[in-house]
PyMOL Python script that loads the backbone (N, CA, C, O; Angstrom):
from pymol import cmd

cmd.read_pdbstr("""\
ATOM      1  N   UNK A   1       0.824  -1.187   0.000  1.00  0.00           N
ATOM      2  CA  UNK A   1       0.000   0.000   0.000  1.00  0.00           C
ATOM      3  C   UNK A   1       0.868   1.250   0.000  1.00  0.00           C
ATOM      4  O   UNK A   1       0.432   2.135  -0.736  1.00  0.00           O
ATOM      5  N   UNK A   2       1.978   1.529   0.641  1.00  0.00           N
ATOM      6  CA  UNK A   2       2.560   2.430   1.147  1.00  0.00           C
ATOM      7  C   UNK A   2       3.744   2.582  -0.372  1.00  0.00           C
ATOM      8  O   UNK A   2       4.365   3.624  -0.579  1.00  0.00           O
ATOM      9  N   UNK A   3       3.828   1.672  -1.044  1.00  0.00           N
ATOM     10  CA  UNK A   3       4.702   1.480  -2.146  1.00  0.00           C
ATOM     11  C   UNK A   3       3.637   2.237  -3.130  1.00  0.00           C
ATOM     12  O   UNK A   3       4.047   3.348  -3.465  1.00  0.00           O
ATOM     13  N   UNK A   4       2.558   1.936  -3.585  1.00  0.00           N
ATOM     14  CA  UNK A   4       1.529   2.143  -4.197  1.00  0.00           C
ATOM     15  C   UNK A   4       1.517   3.821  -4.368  1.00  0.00           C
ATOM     16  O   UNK A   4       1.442   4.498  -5.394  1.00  0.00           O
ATOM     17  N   UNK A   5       1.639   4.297  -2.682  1.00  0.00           N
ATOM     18  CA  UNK A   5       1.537   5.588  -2.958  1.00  0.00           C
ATOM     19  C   UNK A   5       2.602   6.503  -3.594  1.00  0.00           C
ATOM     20  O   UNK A   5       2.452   7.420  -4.401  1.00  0.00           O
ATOM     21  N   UNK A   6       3.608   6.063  -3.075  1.00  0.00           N
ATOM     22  CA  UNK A   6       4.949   6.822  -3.292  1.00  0.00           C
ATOM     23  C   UNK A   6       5.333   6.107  -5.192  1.00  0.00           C
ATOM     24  O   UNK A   6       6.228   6.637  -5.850  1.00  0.00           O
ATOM     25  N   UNK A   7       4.914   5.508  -5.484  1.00  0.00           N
ATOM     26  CA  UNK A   7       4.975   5.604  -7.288  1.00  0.00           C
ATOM     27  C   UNK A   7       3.702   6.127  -7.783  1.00  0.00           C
ATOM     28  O   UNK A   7       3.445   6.024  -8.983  1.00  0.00           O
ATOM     29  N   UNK A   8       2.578   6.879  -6.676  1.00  0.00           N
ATOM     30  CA  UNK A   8       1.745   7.150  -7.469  1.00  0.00           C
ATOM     31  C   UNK A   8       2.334   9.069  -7.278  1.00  0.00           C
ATOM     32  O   UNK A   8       2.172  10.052  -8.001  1.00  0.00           O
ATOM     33  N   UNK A   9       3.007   8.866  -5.992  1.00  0.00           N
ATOM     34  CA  UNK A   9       2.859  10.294  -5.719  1.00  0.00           C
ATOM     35  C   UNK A   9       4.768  10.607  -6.738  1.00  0.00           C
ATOM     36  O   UNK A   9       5.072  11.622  -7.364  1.00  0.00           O
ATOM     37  N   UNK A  10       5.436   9.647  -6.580  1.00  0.00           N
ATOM     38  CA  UNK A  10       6.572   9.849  -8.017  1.00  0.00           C
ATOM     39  C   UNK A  10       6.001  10.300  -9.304  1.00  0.00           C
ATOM     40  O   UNK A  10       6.136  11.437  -9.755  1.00  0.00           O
ATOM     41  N   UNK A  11       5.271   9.207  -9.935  1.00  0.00           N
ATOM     42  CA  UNK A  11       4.289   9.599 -11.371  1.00  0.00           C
ATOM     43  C   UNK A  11       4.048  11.043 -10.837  1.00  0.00           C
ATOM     44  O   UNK A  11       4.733  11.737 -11.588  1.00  0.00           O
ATOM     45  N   UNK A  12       3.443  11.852  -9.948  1.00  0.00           N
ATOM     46  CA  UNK A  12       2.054  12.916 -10.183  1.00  0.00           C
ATOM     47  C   UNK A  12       3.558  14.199 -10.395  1.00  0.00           C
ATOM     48  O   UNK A  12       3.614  15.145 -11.180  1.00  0.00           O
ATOM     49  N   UNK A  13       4.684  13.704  -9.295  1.00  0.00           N
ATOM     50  CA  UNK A  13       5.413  15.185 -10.063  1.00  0.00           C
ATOM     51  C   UNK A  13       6.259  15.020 -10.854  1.00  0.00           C
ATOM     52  O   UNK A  13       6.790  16.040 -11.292  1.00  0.00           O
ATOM     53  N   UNK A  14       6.767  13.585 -11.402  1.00  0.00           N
ATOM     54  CA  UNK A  14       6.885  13.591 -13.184  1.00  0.00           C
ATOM     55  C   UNK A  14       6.375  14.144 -13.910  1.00  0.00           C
ATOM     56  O   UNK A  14       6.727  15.122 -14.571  1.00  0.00           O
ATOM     57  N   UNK A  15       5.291  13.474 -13.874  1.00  0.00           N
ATOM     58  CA  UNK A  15       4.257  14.590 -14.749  1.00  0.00           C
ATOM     59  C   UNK A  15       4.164  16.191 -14.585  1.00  0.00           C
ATOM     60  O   UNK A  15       4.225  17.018 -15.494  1.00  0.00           O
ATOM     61  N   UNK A  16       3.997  16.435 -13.158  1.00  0.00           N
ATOM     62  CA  UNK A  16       3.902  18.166 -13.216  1.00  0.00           C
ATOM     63  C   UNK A  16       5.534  18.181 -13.595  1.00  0.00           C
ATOM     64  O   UNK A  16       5.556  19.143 -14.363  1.00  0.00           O
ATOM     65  N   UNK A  17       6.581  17.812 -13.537  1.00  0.00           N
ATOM     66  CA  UNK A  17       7.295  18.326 -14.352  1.00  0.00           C
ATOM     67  C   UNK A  17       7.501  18.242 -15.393  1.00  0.00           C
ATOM     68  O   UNK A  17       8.376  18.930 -15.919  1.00  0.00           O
ATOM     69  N   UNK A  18       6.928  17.560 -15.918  1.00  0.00           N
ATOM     70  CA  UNK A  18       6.672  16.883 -17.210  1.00  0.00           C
ATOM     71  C   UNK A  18       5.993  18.219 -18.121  1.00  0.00           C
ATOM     72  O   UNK A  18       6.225  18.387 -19.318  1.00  0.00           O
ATOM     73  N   UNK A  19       5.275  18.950 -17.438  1.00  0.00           N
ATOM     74  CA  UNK A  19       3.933  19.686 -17.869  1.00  0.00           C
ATOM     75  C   UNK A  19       4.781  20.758 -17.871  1.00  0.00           C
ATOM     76  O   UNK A  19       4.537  21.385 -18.902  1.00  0.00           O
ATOM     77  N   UNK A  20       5.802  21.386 -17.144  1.00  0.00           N
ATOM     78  CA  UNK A  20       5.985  22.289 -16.507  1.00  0.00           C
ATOM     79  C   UNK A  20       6.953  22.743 -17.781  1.00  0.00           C
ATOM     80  O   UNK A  20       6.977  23.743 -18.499  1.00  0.00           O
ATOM     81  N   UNK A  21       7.739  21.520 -17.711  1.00  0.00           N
ATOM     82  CA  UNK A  21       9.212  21.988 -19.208  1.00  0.00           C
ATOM     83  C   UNK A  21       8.458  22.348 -19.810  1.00  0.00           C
ATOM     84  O   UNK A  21       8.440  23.572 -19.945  1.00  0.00           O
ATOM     85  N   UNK A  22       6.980  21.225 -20.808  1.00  0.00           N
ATOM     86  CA  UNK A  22       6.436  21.857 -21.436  1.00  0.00           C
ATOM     87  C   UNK A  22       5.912  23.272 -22.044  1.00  0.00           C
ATOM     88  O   UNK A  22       5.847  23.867 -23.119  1.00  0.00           O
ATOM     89  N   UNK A  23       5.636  23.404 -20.893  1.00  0.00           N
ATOM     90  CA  UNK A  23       4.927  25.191 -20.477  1.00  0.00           C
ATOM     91  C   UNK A  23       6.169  26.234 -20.719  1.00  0.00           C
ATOM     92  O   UNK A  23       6.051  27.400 -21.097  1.00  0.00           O
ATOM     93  N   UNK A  24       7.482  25.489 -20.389  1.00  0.00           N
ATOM     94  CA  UNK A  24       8.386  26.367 -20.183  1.00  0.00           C
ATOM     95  C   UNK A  24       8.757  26.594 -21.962  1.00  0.00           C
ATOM     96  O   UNK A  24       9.096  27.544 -22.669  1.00  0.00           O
ATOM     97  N   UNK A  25       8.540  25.503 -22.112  1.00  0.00           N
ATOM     98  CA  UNK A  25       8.829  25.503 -23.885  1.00  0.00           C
ATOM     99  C   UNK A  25       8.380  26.014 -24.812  1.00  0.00           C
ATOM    100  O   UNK A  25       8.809  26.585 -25.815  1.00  0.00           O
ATOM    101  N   UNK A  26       6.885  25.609 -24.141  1.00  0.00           N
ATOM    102  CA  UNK A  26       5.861  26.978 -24.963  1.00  0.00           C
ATOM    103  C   UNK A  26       5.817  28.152 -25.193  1.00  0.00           C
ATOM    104  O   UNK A  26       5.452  28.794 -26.178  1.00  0.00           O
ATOM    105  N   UNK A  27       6.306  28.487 -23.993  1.00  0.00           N
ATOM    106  CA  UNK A  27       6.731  30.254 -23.620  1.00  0.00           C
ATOM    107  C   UNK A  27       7.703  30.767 -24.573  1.00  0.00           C
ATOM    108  O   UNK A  27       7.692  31.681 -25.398  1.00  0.00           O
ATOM    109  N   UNK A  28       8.776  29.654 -24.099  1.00  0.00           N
ATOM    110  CA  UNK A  28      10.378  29.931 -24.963  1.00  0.00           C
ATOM    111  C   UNK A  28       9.540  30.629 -26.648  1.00  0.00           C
ATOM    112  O   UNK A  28       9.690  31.770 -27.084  1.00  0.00           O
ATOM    113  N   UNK A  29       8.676  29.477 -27.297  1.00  0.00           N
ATOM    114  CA  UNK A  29       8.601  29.265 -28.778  1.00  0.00           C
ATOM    115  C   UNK A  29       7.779  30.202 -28.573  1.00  0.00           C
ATOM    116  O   UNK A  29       8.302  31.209 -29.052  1.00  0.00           O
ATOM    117  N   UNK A  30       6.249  30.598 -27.899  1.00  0.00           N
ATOM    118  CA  UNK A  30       5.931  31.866 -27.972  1.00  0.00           C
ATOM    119  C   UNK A  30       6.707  32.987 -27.786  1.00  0.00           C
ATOM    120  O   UNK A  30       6.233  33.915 -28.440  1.00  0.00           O
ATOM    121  N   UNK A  31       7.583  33.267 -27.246  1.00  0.00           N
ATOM    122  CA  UNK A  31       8.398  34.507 -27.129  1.00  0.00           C
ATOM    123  C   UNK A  31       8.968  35.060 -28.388  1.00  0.00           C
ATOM    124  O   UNK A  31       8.794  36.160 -28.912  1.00  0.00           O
ATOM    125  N   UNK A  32       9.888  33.762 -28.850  1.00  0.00           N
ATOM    126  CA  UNK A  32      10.881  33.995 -30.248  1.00  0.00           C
ATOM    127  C   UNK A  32       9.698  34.021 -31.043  1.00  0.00           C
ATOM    128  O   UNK A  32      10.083  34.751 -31.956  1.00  0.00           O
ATOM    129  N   UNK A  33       8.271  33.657 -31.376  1.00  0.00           N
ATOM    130  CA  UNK A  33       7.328  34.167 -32.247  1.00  0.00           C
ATOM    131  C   UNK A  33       7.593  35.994 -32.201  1.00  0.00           C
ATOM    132  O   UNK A  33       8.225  36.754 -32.935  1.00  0.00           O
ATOM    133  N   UNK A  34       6.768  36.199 -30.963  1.00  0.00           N
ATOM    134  CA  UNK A  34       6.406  37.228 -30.075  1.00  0.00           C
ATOM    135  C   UNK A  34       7.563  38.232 -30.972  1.00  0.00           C
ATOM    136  O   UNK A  34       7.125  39.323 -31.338  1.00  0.00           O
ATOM    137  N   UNK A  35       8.846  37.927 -31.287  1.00  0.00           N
ATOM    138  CA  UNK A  35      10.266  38.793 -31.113  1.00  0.00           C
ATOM    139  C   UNK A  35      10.069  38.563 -32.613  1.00  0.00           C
ATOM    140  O   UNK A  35       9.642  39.671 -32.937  1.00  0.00           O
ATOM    141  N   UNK A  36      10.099  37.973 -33.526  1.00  0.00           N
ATOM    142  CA  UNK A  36       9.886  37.935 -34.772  1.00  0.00           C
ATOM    143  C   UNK A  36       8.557  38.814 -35.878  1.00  0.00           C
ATOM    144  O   UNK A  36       8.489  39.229 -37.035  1.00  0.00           O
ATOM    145  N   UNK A  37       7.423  38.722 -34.318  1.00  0.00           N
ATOM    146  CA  UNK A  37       6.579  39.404 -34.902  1.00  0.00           C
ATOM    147  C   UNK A  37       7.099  41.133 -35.340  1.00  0.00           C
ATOM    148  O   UNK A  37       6.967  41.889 -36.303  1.00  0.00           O
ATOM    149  N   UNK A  38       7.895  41.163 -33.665  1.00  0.00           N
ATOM    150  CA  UNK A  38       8.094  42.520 -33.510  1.00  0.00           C
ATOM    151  C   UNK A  38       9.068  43.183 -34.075  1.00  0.00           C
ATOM    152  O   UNK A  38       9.025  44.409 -34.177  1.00  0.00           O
ATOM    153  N   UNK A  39      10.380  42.234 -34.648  1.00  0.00           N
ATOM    154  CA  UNK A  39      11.104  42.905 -35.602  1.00  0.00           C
ATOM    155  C   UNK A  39       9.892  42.832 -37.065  1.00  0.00           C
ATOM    156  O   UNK A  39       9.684  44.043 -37.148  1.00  0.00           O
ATOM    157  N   UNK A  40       9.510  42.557 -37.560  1.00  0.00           N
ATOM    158  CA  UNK A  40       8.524  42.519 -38.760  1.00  0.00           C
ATOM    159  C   UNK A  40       7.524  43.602 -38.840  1.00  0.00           C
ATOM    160  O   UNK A  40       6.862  43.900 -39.834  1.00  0.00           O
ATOM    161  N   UNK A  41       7.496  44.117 -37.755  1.00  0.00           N
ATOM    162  CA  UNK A  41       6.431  45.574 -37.315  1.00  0.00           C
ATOM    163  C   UNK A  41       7.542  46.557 -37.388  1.00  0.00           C
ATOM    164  O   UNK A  41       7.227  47.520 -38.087  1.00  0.00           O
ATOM    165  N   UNK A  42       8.713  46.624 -36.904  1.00  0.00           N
ATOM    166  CA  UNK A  42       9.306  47.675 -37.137  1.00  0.00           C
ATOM    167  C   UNK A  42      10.221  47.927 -38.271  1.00  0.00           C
ATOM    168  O   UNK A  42      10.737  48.974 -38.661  1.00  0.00           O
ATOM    169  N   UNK A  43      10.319  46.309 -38.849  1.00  0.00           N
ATOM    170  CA  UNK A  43      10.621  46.573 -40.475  1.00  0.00           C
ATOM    171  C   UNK A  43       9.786  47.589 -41.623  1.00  0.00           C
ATOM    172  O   UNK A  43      10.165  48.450 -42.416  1.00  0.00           O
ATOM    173  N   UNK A  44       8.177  46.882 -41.189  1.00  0.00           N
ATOM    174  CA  UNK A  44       7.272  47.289 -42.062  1.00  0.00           C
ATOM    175  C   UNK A  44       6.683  49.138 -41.469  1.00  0.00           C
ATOM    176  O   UNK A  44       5.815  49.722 -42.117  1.00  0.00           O
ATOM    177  N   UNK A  45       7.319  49.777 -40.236  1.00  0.00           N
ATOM    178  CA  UNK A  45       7.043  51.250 -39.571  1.00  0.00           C
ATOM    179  C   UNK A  45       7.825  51.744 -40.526  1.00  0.00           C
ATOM    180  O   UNK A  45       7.403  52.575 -41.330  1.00  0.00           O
ATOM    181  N   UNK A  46       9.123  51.259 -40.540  1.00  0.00           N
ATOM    182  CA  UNK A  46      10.286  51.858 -41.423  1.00  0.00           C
ATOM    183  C   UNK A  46       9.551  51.861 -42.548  1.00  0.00           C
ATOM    184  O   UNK A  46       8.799  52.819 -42.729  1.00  0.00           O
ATOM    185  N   UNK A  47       9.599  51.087 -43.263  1.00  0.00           N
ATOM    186  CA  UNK A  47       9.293  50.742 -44.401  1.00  0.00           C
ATOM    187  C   UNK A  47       8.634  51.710 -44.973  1.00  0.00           C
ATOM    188  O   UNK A  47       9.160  52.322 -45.902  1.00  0.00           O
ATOM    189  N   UNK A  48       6.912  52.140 -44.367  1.00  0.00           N
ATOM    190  CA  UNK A  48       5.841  52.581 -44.599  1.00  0.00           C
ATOM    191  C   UNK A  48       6.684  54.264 -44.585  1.00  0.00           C
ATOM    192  O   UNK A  48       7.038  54.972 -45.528  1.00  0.00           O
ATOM    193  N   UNK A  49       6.780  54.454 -43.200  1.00  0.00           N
ATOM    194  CA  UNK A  49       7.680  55.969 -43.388  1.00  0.00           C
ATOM    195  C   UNK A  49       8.463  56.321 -44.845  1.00  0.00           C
ATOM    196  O   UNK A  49       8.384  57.243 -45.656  1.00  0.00           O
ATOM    197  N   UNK A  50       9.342  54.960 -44.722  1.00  0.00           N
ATOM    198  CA  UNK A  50      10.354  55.617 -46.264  1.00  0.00           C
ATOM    199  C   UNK A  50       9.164  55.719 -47.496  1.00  0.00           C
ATOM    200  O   UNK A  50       9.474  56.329 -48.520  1.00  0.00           O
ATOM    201  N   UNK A  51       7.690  55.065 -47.373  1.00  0.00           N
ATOM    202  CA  UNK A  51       7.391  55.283 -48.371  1.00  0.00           C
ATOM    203  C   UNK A  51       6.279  56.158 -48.607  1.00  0.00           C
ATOM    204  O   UNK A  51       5.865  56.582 -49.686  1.00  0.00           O
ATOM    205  N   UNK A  52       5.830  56.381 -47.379  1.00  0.00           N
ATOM    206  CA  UNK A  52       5.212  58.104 -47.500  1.00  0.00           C
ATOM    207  C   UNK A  52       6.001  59.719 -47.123  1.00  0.00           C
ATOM    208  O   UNK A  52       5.430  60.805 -47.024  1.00  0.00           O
ATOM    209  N   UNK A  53       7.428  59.427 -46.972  1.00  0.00           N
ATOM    210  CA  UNK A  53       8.270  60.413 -47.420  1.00  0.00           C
ATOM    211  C   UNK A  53       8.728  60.262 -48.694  1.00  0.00           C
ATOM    212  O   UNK A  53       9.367  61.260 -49.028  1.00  0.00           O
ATOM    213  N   UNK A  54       8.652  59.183 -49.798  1.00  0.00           N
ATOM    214  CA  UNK A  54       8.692  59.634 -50.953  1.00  0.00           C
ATOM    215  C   UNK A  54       7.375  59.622 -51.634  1.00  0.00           C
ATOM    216  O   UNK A  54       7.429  59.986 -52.809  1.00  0.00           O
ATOM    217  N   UNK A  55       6.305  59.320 -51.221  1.00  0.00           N
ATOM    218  CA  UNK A  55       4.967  59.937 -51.732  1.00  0.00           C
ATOM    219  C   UNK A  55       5.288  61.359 -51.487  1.00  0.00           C
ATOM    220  O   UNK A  55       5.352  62.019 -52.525  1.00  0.00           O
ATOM    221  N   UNK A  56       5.493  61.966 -50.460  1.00  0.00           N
ATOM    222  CA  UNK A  56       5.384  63.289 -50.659  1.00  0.00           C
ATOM    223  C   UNK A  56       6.224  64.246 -51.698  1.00  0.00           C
ATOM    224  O   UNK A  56       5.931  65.349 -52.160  1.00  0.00           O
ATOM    225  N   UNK A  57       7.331  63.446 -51.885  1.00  0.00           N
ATOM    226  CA  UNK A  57       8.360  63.832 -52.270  1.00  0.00           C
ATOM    227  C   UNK A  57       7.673  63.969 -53.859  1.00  0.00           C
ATOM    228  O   UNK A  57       7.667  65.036 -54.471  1.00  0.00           O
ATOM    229  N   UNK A  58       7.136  62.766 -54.367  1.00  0.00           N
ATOM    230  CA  UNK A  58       6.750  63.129 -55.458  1.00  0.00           C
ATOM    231  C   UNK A  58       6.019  63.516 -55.712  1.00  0.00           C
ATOM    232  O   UNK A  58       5.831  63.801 -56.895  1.00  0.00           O
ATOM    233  N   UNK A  59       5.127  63.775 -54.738  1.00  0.00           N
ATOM    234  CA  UNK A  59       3.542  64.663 -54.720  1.00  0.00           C
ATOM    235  C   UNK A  59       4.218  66.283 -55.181  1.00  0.00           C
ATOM    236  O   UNK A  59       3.824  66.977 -56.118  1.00  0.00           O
ATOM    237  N   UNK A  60       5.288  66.587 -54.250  1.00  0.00           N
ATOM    238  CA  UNK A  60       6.074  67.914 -54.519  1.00  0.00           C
ATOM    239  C   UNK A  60       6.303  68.097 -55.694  1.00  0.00           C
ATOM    240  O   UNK A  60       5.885  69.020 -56.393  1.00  0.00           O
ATOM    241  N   UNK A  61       7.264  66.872 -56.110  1.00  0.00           N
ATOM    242  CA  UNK A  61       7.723  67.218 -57.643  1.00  0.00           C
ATOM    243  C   UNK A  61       6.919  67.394 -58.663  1.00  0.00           C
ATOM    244  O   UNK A  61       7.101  68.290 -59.487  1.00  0.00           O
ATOM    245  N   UNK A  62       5.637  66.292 -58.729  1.00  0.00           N
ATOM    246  CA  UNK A  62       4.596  66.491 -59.858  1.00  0.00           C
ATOM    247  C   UNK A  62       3.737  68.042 -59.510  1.00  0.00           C
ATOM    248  O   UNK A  62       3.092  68.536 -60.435  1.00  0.00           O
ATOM    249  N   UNK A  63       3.761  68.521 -58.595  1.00  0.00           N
ATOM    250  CA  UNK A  63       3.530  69.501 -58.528  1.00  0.00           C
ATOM    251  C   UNK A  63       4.025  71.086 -59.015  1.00  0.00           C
ATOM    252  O   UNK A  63       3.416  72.135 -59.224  1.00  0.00           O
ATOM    253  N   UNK A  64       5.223  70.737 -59.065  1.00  0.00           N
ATOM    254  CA  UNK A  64       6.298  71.851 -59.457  1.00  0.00           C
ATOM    255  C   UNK A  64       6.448  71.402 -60.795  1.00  0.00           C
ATOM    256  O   UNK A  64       7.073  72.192 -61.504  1.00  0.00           O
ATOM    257  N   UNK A  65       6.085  70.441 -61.304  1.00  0.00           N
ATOM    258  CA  UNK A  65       6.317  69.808 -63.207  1.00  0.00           C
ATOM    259  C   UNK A  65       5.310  70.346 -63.596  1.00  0.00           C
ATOM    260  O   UNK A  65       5.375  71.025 -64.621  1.00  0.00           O
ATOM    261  N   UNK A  66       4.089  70.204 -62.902  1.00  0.00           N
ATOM    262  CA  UNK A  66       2.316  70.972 -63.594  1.00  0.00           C
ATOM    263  C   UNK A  66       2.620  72.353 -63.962  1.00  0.00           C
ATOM    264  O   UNK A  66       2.508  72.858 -65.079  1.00  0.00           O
ATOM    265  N   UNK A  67       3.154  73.083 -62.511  1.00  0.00           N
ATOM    266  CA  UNK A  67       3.259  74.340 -62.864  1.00  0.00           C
ATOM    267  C   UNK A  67       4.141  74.753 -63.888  1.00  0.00           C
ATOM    268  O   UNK A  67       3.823  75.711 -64.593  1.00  0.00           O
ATOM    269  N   UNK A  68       5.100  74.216 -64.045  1.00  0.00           N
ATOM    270  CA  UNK A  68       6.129  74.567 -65.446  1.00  0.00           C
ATOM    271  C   UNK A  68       5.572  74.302 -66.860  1.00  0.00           C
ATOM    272  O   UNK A  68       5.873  74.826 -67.932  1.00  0.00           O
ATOM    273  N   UNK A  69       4.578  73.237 -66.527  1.00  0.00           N
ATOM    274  CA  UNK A  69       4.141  72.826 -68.050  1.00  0.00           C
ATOM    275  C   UNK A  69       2.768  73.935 -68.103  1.00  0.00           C
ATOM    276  O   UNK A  69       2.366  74.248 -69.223  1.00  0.00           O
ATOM    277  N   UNK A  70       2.230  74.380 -67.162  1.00  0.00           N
ATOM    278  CA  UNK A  70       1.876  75.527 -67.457  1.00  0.00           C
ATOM    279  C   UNK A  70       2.197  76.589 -67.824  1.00  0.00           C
ATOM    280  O   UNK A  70       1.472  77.170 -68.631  1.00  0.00           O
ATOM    281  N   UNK A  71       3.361  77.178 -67.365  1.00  0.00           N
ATOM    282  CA  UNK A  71       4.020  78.096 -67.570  1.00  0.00           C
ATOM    283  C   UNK A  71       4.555  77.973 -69.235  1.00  0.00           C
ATOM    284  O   UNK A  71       4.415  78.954 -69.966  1.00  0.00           O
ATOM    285  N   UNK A  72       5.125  76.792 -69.722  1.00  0.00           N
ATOM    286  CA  UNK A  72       5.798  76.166 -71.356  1.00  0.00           C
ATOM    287  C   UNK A  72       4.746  76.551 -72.203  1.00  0.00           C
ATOM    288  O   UNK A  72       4.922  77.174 -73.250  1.00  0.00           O
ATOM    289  N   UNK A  73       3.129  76.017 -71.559  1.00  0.00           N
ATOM    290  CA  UNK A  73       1.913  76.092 -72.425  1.00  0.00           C
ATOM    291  C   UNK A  73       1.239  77.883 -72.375  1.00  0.00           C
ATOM    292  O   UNK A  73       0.362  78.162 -73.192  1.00  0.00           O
ATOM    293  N   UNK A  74       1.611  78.717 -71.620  1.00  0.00           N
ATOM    294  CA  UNK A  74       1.692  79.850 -71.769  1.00  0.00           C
ATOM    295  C   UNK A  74       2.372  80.343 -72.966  1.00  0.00           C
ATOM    296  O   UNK A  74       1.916  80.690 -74.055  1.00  0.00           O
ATOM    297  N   UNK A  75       3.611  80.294 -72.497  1.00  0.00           N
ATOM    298  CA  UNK A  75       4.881  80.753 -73.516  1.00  0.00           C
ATOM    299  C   UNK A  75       4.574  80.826 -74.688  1.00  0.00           C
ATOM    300  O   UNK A  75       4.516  81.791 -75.450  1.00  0.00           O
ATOM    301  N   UNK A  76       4.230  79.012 -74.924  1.00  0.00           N
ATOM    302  CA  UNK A  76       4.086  78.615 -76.363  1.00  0.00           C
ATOM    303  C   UNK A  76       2.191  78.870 -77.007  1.00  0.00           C
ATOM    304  O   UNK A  76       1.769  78.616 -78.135  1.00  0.00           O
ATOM    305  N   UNK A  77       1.490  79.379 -75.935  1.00  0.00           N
ATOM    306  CA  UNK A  77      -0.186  79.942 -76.585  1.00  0.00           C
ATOM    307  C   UNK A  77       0.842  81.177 -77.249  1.00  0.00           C
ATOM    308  O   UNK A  77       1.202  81.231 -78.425  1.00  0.00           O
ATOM    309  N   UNK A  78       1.106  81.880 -76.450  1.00  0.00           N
ATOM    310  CA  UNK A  78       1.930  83.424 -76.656  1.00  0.00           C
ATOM    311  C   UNK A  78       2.849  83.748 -78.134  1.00  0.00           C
ATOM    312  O   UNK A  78       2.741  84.669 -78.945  1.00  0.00           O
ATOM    313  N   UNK A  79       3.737  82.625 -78.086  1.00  0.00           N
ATOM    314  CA  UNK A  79       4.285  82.406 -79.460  1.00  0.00           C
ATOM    315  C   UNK A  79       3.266  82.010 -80.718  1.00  0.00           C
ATOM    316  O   UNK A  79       3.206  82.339 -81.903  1.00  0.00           O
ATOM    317  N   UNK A  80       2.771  81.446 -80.157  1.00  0.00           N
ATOM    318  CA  UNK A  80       1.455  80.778 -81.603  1.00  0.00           C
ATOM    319  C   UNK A  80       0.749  82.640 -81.811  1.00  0.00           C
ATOM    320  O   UNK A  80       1.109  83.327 -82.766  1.00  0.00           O
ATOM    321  N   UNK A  81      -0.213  83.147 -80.779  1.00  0.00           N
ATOM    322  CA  UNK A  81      -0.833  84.277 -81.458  1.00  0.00           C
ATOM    323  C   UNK A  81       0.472  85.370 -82.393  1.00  0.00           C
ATOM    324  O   UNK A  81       0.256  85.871 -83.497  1.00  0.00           O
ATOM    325  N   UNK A  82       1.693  85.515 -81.647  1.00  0.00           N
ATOM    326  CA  UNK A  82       2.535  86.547 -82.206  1.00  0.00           C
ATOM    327  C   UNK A  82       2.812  86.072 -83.693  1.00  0.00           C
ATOM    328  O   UNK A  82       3.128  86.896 -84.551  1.00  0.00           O
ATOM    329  N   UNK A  83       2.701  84.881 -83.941  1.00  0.00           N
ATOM    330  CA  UNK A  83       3.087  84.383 -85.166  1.00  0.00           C
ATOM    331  C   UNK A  83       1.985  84.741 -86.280  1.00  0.00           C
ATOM    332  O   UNK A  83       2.070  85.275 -87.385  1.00  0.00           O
ATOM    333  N   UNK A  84       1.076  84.302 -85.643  1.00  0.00           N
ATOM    334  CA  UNK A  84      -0.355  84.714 -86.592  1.00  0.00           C
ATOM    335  C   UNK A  84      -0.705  85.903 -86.347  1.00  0.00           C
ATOM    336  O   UNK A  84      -1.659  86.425 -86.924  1.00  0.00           O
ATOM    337  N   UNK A  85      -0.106  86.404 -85.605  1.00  0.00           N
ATOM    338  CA  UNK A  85      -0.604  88.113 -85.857  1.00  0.00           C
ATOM    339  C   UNK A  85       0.275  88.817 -86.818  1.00  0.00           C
ATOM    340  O   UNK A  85      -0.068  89.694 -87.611  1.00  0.00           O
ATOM    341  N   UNK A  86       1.633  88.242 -86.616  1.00  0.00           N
ATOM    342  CA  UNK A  86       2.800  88.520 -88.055  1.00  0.00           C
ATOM    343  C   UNK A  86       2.461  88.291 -89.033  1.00  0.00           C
ATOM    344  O   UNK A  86       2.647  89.147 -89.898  1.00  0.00           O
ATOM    345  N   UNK A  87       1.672  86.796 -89.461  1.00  0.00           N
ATOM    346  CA  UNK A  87       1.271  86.297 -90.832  1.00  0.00           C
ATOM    347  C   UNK A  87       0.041  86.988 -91.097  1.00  0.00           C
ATOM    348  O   UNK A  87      -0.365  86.913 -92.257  1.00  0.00           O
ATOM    349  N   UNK A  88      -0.743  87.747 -90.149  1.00  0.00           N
ATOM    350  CA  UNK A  88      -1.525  88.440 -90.847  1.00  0.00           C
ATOM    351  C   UNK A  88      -1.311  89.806 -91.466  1.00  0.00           C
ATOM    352  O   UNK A  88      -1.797  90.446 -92.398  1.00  0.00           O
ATOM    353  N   UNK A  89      -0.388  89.974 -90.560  1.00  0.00           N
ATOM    354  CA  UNK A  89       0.499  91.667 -90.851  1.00  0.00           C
ATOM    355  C   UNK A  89       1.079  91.627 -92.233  1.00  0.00           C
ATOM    356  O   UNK A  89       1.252  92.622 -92.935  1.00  0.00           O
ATOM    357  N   UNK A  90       1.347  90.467 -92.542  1.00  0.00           N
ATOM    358  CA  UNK A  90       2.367  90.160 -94.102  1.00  0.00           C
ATOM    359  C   UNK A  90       1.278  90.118 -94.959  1.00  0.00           C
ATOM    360  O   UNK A  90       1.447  89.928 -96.164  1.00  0.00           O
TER     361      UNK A  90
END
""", "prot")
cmd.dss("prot")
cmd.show_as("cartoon", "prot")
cmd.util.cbc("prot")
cmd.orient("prot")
């Protein structure tokens, strides 16, 4: 009887240690998830930054190209009437 107990009460904290590495293992492999997630978030912060500082960047530039090709399409309305106002003068 007294044998009975002491391999039942051996088995019960095998097992809780048994359970316990487990748990400890789980943690471990959740963590290095956990740390993988979190370099991958601050890859993709970076990331996103570098790529709405060059959205802006080119938001700027196509902006400053409109206005010049306005300015070209001025010039050149301007040149077209002076021309036909010459060819009518002739």
């Amino acid at each position: 009887m007294m044998i009975d107990y002491l391999l039942t009460d051996l088995y019960i904290r095998l097992m809780n240690k048994n359970s316990t590495l487990n748990f400890e293992n789980d943690l471990k492999r959740l963590e290095g998830r956990l740390d993988d997630l979190v370099h991958v978030c601050d890859r993709l912060q970076s990331e996103n930054k570098s790529l709405k500082e060059q959205q802006d960047s080119l938001s700027k530039e196509r902006a400053t190209l409109l206005q010049k090709n306005e300015q070209v399409r001025g010039r050149v309305e301007a040149m077209i009437i002076r021309l036909k106002s010459m060819e009518q003068g002739n």
